[in-house]
DOLO-53931 format. One record per residue: x, y negated, z negated of N, C-alpha, C, CB in turn; residue in one letter. Coordinates in steps of 0.2 Angstrom, whole numbers, padded with zeros to 4 digits, always signed. Each point is the difference from the previous one (the first is absolute). Glycine has a CB too. Example, Ala and Ser with C-alpha at 12.3 -4.5 7.8 and 13.67 -1.06 7.14 Angstrom:
BEGIN
+0066+0028-0039-0004-0006+0000+0004-0006+0000-0009+0006-0006a +0007-0011+0010+0004-0006-0001-0004-0005-0003+0006+0003+0010s 
END
This chain:
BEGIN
+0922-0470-0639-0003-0004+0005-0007+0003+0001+0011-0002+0006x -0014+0000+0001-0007+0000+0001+0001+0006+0006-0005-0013-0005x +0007+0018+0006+0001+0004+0004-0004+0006+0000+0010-0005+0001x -0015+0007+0003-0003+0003-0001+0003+0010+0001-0009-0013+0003x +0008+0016-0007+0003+0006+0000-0007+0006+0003+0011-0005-0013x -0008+0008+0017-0004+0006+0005+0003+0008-0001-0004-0011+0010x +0000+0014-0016+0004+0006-0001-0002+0005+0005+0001-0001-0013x +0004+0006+0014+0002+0005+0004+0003+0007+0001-0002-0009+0002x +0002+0013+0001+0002+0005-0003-0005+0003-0005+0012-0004+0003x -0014+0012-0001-0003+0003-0005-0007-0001-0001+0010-0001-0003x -0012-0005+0005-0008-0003-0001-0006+0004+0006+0007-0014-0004x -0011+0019+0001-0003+0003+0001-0009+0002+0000+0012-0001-0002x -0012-0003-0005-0008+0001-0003-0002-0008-0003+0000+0016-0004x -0007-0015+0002-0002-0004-0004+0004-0001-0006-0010+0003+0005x +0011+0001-0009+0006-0002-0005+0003-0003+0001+0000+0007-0004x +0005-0003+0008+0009-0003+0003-0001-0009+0001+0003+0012+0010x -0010-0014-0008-0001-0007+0003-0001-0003-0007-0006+0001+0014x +0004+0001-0019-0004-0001-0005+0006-0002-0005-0011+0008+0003x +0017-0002-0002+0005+0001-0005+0006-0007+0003-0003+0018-0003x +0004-0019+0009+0005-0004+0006-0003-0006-0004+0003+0008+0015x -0013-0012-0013-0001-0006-0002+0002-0001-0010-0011+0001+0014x +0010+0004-0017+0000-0004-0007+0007+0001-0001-0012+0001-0005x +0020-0001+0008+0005-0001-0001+0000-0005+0003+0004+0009-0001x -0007-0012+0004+0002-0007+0003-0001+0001+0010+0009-0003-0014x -0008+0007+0015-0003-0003+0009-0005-0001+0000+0004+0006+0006x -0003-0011+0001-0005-0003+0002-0004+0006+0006+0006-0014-0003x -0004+0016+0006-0001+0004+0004+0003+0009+0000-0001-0012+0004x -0002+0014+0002+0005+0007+0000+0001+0001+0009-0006+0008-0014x +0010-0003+0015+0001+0001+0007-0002+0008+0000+0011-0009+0003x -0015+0012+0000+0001+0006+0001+0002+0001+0008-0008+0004-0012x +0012+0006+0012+0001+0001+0008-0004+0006+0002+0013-0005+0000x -0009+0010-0003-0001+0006+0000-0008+0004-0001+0014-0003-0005x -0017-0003+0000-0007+0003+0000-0004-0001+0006+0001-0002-0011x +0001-0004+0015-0006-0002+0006+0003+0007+0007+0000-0018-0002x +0005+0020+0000+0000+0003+0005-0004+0009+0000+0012-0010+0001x -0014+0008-0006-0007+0004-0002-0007-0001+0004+0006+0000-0009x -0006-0006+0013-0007-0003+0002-0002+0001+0009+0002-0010-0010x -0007+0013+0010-0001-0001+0008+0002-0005+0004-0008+0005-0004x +0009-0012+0002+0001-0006+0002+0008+0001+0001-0010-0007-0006x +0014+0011+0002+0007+0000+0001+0002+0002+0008-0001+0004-0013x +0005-0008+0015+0001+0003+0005+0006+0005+0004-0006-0010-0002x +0010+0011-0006+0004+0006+0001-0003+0006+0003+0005-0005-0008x +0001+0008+0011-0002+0007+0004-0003+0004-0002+0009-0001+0004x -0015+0008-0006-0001+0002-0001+0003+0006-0002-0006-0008+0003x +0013+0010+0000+0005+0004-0003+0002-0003-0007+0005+0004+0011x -0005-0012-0011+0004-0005-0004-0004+0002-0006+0004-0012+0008x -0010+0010-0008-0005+0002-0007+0001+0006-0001-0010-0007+0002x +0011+0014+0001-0001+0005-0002+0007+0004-0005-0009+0000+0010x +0014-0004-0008+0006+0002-0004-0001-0004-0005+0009+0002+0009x -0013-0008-0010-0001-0003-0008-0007+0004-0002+0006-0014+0001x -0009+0018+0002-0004+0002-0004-0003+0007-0001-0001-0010+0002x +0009+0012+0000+0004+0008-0003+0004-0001-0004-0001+0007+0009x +0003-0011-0011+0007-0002-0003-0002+0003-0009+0004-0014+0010x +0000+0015-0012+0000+0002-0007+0004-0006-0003-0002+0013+0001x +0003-0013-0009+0003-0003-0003+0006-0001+0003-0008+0001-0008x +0014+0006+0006+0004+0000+0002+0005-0001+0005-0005+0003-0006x -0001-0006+0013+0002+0001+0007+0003-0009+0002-0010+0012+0003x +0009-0014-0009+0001-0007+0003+0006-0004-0005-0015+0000+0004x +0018+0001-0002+0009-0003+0000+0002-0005+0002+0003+0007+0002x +0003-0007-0009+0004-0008+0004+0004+0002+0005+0001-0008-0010x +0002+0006+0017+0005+0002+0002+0005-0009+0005-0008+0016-0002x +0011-0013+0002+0004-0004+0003+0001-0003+0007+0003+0006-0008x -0002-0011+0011-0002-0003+0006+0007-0002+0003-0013-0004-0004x +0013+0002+0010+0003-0003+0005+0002-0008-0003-0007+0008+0010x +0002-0011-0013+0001-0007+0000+0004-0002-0007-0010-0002+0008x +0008+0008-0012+0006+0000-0006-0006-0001-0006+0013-0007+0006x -0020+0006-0004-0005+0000-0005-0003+0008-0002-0004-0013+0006x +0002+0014-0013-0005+0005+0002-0004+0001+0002+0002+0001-0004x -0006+0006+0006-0004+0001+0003-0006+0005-0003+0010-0004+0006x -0015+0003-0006-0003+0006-0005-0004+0002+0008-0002-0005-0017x +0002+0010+0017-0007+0006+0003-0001+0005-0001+0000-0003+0005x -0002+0008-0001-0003+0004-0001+0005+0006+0003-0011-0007+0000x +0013+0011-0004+0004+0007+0001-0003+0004+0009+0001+0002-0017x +0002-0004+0021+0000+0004+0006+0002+0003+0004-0002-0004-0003x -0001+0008+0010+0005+0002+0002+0007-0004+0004-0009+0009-0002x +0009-0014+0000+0004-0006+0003+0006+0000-0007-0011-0008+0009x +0008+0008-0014+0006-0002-0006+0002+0008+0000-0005-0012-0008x +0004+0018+0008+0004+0007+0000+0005+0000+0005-0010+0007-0004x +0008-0010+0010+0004-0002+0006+0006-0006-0001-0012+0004+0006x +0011-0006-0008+0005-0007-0003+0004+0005-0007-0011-0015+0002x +0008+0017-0004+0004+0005-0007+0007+0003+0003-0014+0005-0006x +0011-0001+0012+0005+0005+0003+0003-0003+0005-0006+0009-0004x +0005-0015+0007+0005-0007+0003-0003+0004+0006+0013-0005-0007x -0018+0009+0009-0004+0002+0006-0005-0004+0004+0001+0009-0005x -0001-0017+0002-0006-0003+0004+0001-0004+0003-0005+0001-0005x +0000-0005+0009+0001-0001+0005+0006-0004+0005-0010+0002-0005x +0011-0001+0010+0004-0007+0002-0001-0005-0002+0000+0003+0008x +0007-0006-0009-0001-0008-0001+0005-0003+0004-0003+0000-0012x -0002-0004+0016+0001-0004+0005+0000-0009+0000-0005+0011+0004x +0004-0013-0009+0000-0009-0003-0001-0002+0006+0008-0002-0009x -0014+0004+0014-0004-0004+0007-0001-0008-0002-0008+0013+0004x +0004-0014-0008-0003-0005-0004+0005-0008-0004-0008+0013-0003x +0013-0008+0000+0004-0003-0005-0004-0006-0003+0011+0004+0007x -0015-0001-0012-0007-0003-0002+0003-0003-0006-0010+0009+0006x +0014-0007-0011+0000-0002-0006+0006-0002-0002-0008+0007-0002x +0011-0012+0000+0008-0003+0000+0003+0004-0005-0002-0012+0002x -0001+0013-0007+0005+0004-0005+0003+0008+0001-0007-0009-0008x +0004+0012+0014+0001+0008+0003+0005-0001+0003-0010+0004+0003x +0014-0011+0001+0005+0000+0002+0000+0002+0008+0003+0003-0013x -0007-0001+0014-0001+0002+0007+0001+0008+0001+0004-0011+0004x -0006+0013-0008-0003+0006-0004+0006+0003-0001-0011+0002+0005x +0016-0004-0009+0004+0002-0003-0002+0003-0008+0007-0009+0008x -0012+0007-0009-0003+0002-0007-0004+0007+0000+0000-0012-0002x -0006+0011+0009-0003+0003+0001+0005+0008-0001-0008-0011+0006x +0012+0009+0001+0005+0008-0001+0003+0001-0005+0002+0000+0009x -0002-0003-0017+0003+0002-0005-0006+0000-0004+0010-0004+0001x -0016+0004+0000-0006+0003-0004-0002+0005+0005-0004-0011-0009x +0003+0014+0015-0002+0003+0003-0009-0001+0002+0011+0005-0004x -0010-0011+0008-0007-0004+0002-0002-0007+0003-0002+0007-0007x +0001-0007+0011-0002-0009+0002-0007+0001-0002+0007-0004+0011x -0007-0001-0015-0006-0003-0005-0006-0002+0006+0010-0007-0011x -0009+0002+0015-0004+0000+0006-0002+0006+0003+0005-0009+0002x -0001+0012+0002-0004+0005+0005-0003+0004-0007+0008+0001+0013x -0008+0003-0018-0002+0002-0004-0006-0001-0003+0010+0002+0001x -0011-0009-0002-0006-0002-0002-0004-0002+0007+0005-0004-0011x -0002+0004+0017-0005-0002+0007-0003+0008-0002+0009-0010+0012x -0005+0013-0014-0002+0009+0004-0007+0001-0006+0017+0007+0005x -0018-0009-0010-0003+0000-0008-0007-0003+0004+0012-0002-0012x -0011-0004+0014-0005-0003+0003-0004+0001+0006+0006-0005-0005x -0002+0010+0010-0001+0002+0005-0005+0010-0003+0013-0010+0009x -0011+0011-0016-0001+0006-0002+0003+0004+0003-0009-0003-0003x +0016+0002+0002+0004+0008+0001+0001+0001-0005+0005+0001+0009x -0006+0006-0010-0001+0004-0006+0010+0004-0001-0019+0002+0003x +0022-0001+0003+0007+0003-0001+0003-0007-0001+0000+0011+0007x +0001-0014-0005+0005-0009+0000-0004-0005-0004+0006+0000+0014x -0012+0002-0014-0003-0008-0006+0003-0001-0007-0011+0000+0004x +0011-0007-0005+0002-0003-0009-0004-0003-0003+0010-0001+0002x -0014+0006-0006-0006+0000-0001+0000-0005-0006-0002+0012+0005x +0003-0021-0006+0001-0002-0006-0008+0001-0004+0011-0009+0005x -0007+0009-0013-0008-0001-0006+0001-0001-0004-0005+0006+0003x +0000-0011-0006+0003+0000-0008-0001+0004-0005+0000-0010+0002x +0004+0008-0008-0001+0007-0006-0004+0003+0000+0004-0005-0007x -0010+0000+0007-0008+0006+0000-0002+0002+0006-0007-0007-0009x +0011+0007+0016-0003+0004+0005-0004+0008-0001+0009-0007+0005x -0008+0008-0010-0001+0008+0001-0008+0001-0004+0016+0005-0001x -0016-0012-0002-0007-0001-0004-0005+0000+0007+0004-0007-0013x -0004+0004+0020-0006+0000+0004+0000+0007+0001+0000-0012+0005x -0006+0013-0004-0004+0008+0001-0004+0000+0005-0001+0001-0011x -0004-0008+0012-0004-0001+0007+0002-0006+0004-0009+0005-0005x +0004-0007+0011+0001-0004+0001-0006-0004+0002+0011+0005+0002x -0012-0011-0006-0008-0004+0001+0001-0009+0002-0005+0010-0011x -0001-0011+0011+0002-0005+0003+0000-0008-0005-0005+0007+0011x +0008-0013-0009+0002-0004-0003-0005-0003-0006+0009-0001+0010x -0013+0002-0006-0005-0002-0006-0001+0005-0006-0006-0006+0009x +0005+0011-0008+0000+0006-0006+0006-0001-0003-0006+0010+0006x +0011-0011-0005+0006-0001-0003+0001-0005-0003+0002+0006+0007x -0005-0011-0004-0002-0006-0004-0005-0002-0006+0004-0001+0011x -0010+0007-0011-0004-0001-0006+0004+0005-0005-0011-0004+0007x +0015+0010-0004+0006+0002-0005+0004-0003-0005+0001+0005+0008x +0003-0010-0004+0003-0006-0002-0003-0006-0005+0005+0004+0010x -0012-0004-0007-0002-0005-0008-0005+0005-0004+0000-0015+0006x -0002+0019-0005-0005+0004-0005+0003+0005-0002-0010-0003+0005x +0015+0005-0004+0005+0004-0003-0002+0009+0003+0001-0011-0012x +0003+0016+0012-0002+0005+0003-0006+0005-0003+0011-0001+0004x 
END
């Protein structure tokens, strides 16, 4: 068919967009890189856990709703490791497939309050998501620098 295809995951630089369009996308999605930009309006705890992050720090892990989950190794996931984190309370009962957090208390985490808490920048309870290349941002500039990144290449 005539269905236009928009790669994702992974897509990072000028290449990435370069290497995604002559496989055949029409487009690309990126996430993880904007939240590199002044304009971003994530918490500025939120940018700093992606931009201490090392390669290693950023994992797939397991979710409430039965999807993966990739972020950033914290001190929310050592806490969830050792079944020490937070209350779960399913206030919200926000996501059909948790069950009414029946899942949640078998992965140890409500996906919600955990990412309210990421957003709000708590640094003990946040769920800090990113993609693969999170650990590649270093600074944080603004959308237009980023943007002549993106077509003139780094």
């Amino acid at each position: 068919g005539d269905i236009p295809v928009i790669a994702a995951g992974g897509v990072w630089d000028k290449n990435d967009i370069e290497e995604m369009m002559a496989l055949g996308a029409q487009g690309v999605q990126m996430g993880t890189r904007f939240i590199g930009t002044h304009e971003c309006d994530a918490h500025d705890n939120f940018k700093q856990v992606i931009l201490d992050a090392e390669e290693g720090d950023i994992q797939l892990m397991g979710s409430p709703v039965g999807y993966p989950a990739q972020g950033v190794v914290t001190a929310l996931t050592h806490l969830v490791e050792k079944r020490e984190g937070p209350d779960i309370k399913c206030i919200s009962n926000c996501v059909a497939p948790c069950n009414r957090g029946v899942e949640a208390k078998e992965v140890g985490f409500c996906i919600a309050d955990r990412l309210s808490d990421a957003y709000e920048g708590n640094l003990e309870t946040g769920l800090f998501f990113s993609g693969t290349n999170g650990y590649r941002l270093k600074e944080v500039i603004s959308v237009k620098e980023l943007m002549t990144k993106l077509i003139e290449g780094e």
